[in-house]
C-alpha positions in Angstrom: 103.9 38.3 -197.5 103.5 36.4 -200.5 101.4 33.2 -200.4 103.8 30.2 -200.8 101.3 27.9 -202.0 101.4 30.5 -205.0 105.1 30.2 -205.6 106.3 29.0 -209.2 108.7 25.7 -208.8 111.8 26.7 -210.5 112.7 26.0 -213.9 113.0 22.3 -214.0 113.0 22.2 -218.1 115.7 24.3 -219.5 116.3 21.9 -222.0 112.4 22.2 -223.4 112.5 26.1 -223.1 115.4 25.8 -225.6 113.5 23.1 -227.2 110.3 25.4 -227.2 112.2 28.4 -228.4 113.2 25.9 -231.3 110.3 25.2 -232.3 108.6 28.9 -231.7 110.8 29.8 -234.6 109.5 27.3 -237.0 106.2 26.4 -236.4 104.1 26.8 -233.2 104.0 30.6 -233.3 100.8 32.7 -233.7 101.0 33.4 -237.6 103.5 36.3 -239.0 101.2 39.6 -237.7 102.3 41.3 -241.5 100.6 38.4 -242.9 97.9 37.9 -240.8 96.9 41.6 -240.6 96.8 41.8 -244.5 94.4 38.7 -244.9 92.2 40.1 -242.3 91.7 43.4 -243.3 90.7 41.9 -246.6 88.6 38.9 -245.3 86.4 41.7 -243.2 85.9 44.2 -246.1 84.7 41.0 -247.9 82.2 39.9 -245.3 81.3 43.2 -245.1 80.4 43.7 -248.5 78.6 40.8 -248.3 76.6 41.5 -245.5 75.7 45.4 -246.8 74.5 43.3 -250.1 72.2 41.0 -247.8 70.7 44.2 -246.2 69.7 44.9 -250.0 67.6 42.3 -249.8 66.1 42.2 -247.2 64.6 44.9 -244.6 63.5 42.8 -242.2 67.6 41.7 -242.0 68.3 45.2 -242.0 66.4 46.1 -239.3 67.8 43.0 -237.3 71.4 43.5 -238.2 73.7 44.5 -234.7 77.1 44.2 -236.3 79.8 41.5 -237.0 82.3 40.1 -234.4 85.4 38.2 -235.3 86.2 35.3 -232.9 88.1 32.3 -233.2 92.0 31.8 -232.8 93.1 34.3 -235.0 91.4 37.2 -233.3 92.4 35.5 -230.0 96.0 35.0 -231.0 96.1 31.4 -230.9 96.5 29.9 -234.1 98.9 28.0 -235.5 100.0 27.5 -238.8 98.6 29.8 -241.8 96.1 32.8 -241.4 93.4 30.7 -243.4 90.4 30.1 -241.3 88.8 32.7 -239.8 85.2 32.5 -237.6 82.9 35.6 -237.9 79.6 36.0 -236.0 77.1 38.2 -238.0 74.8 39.3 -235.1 71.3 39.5 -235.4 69.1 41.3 -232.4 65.0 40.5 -232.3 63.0 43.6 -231.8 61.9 44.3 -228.3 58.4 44.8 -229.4 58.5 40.4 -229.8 58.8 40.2 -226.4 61.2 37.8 -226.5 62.3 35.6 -223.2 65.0 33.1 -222.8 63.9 29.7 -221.4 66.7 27.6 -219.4 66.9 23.9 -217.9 66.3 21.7 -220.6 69.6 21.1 -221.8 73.0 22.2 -220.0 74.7 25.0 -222.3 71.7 25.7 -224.3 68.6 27.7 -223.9 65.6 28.5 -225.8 64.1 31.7 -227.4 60.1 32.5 -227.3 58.7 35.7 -228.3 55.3 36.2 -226.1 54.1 39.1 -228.3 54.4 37.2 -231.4 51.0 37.0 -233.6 49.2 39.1 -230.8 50.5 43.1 -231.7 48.2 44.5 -234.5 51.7 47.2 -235.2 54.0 44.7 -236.3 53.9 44.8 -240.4 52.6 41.9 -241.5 55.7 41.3 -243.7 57.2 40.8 -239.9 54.5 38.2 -239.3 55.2 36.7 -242.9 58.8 36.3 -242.8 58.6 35.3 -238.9 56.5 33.0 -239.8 58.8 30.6 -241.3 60.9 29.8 -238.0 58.7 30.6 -234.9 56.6 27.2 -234.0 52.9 27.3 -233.0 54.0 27.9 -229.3 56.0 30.4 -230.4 59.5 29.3 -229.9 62.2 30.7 -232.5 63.4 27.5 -234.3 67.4 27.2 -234.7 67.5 25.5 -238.1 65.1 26.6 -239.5 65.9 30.7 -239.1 69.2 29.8 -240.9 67.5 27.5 -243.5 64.2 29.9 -244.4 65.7 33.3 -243.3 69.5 33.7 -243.2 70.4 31.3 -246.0 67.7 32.1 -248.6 69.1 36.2 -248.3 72.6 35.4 -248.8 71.3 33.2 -251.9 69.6 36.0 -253.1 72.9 38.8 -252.7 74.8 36.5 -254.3 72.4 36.4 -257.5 71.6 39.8 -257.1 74.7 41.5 -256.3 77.2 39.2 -256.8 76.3 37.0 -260.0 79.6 35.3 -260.8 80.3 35.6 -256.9 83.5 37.9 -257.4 83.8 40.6 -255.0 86.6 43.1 -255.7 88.4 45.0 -253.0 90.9 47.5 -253.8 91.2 46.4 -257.5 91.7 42.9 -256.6 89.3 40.4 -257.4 88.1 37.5 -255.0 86.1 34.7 -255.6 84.1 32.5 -253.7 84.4 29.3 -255.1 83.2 27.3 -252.3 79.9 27.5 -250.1 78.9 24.9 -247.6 76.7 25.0 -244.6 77.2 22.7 -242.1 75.6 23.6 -238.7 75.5 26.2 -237.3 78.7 27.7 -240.3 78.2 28.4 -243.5 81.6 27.8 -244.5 82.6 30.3 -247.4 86.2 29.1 -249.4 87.4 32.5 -250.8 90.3 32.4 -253.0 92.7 35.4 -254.9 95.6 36.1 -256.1 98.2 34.7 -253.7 95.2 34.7 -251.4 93.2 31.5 -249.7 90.9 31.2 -247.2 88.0 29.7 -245.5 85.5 31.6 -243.5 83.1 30.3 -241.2 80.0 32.4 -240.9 77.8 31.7 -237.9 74.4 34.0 -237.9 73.6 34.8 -233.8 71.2 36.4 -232.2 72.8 39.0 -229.5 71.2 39.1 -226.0 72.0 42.3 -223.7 72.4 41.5 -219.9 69.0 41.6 -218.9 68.6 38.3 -220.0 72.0 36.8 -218.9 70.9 33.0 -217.9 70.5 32.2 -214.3 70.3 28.6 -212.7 73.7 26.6 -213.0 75.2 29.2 -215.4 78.4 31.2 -214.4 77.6 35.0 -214.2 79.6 37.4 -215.9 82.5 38.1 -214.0 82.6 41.5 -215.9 79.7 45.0 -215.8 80.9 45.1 -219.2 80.7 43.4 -222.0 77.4 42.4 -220.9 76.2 40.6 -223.9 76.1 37.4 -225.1 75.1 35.1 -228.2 72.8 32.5 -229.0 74.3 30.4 -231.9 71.8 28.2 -234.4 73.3 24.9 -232.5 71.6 21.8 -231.2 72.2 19.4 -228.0 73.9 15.9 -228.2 71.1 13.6 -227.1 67.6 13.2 -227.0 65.6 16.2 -226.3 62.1 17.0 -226.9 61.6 20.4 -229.6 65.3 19.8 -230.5 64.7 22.3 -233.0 63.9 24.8 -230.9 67.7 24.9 -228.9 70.5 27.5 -229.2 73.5 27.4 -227.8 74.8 30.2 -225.1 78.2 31.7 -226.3 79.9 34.4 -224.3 82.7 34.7 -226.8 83.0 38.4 -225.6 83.9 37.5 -222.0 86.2 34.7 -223.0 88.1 37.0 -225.1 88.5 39.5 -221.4 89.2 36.3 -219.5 92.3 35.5 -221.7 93.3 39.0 -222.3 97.3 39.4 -221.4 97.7 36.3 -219.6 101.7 36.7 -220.3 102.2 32.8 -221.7 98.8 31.3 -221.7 98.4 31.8 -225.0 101.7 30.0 -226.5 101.5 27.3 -223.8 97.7 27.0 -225.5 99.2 26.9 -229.2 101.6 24.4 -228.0 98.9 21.9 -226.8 97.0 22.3 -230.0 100.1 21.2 -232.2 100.7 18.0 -230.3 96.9 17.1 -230.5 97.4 17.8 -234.5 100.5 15.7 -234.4 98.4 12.9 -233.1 95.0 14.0 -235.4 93.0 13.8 -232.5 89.1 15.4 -232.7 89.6 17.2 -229.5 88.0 20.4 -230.3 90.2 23.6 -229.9 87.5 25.3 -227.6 87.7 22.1 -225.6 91.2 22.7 -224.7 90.8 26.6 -224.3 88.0 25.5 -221.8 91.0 23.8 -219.5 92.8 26.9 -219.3 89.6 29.0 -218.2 89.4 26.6 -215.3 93.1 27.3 -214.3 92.7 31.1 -214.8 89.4 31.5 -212.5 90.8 28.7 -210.0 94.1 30.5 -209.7 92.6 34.3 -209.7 88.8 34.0 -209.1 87.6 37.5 -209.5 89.0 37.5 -213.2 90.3 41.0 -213.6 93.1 41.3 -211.3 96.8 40.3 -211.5 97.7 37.2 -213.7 98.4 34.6 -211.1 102.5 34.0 -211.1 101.2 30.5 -213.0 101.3 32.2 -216.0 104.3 34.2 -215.8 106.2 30.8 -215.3 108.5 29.5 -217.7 106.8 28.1 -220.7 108.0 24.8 -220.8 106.3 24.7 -217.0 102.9 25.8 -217.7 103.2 23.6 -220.9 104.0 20.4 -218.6 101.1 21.3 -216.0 98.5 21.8 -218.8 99.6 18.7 -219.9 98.5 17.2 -216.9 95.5 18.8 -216.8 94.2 18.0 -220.3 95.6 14.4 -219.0 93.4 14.3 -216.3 90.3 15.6 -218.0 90.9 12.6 -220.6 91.0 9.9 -217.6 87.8 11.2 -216.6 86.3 11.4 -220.1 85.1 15.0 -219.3 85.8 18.4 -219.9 83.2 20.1 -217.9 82.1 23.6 -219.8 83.1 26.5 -218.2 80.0 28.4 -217.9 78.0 26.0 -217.2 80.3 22.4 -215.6 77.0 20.3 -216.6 77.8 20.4 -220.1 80.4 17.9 -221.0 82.2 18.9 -224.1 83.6 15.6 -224.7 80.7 14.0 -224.8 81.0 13.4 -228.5 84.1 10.7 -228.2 83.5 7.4 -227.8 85.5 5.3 -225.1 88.0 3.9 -227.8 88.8 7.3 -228.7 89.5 8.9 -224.7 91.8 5.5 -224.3 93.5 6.4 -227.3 94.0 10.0 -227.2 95.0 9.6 -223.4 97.5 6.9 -224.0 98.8 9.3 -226.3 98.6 12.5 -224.5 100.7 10.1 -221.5 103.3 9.0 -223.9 103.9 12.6 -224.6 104.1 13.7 -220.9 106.3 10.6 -219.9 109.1 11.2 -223.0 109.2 14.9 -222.3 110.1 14.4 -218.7 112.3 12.3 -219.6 113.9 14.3 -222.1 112.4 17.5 -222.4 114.1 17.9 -225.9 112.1 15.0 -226.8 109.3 18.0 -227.3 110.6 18.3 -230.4 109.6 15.5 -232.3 105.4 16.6 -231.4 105.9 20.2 -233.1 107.6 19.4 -236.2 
């Protein structure tokens, strides 16, 4: 018999379904897949191209290099507007002979990386212990910023003079220029323009753990035997910590992308959210809001990989009214608690004058589309 506590309430917002199919048309939908597919398959020979040119320059990259993976919302299906920003992870792996271990408790949602055999192996070449040298600290700790500032950044400076003088890359015939390089932590942000063609790419440079070093203590384990790995991105805690430099942050990008897989309308109840927090420009982070709607999947459907809870297969203008709530009450408590690890508070970055804001807002939103659910409108346009 089927639990009534699971039961969907019927469809009390016909008029904001129509109101939601409205505005599908127009704006909130994930971007046209002709489009989007075109500008991707270019945007990854690109970054390809780029990354076999940095293996040119340097063996100790080459020997490191795993392989790219391609995140963010437009791999996830979730973004709104154009098919211009794009997130790609180049993945780095340390050799096993550096004995690295992952150190844990210091700072919720981060960890730190030391290699034991480091400096002590007579068989690692000294150009190892030379260019190694640059980002591991006396104690032997692998330095965040400093990898990307003496390591990563230095080789793509030297493919683009090498390889790509004038920073034109042609694929297919067509040429493509960056025109634009900025690195703000941990991205470097590459604007790449063509004919008919603009975008911005963010380029994060992670190191790849497998599963014998998944993090234990108040960390979530993966729900999944496979994908087992998971990242460490060149990203430092909020706050002060001792040997700030020597924090990464733990990304499980791979598992997320399981835990949302065919979810029926999570993922256009999700892009709906995002629009109205545009509408209002607040700084709410996208991942932030994704974050809500990993909570609601493992409360409703704990184990992960079973059915979709019936939540999801609700009518859109429902699950768009009860996430509503939920990113309401997150914003009353001034807390989105991380979902692997609920110590972490990814809104810890607002001030108080913003949550008020932002949740006076996010009210007056709620209170004029229950009101009138057409009034959903007027937040999408």
């Amino acid at each position: 018999m089927k639990d009534k506590s699971k039961v969907i309430a019927p469809r009390k917002y016909i008029q904001m379904e129509l109101a939601l199919a409205e505005a599908s048309k127009k704006c909130i939908v994930s971007c046209d897949r002709v489009a989007i597919h075109g500008t991707k398959l270019i945007v990854e020979k690109i970054i390809r191209r780029i990354v076999s040119a940095m293996k040119t320059q340097s063996s100790i990259f080459a020997s490191m290099y795993v392989k790219n993976f391609n995140g963010g919302s437009i791999y996830e299906k979730t973004k709104i507007g154009k098919p211009d920003e794009f997130d790609i992870d180049i993945l780095l792996k340390i050799p096993e002979i550096m004995g690295a271990v992952l150190k844990e408790g210091y700072a919720p949602g981060f960890a730190q990386i030391q290699l034991t055999n480091f400096g002590k192996l007579p068989d690692i070449d000294e150009q190892w212990q030379t260019v190694f040298g640059e980002f591991v600290d006396p104690e032997n700790y692998v330095l965040s910023s400093e990898m990307m500032a003496f390591f990563v950044w230095k080789i793509f400076e030297k493919a683009l003079l090498n390889v790509f003088p004038d920073s034109v890359i042609k694929i297919q015939g067509n040429c493509y220029k960056i025109t634009k390089i900025e690195y703000i932590e941990p991205a470097v942000t590459l604007t790449i323009e063509g004919s008919n063609f603009y975008v911005d790419v963010d380029l994060v440079t992670s190191l790849v753990l497998d599963g014998r070093f998944w993090p234990g203590g108040s960390c979530r384990q993966n729900p999944y035997i496979t994908p087992n790995e998971f990242f460490l991105t060149p990203t430092r805690p909020k706050g002060d910590y001792d040997h700030r430099g020597r924090f990464w942050r733990l990304s499980f990008h791979m598992q997320e992308r399981q835990i949302v897989f065919n979810r029926y309308k999570m993922k256009p109840a999700f892009r709906v959210l995002k629009w109205i927090r545009d509408y209002f420009d607040h700084t709410v982070r996208s991942y932030a809001i994704k974050t809500i709607f990993l909570w609601e999947l493992c409360k409703d459907n704990p184990v992960l990989d079973q059915d979709t809870p019936d939540l999801w297969k609700a009518p859109l203008s429902y699950i768009v009214v009860h996430m509503l709530e939920k990113y309401l009450e997150c914003l009353a408590q001034a807390n989105i608690s991380d979902f692997w690890n609920k110590d972490l508070n990814l809104l810890c970055y607002l001030s108080e004058a913003e949550m008020e804001v932002y949740k006076r807002d996010t009210a007056e939103v709620l209170d004029h589309v229950k009101n009138n659910p057409k009034n959903l409108l007027r937040y999408l346009e």
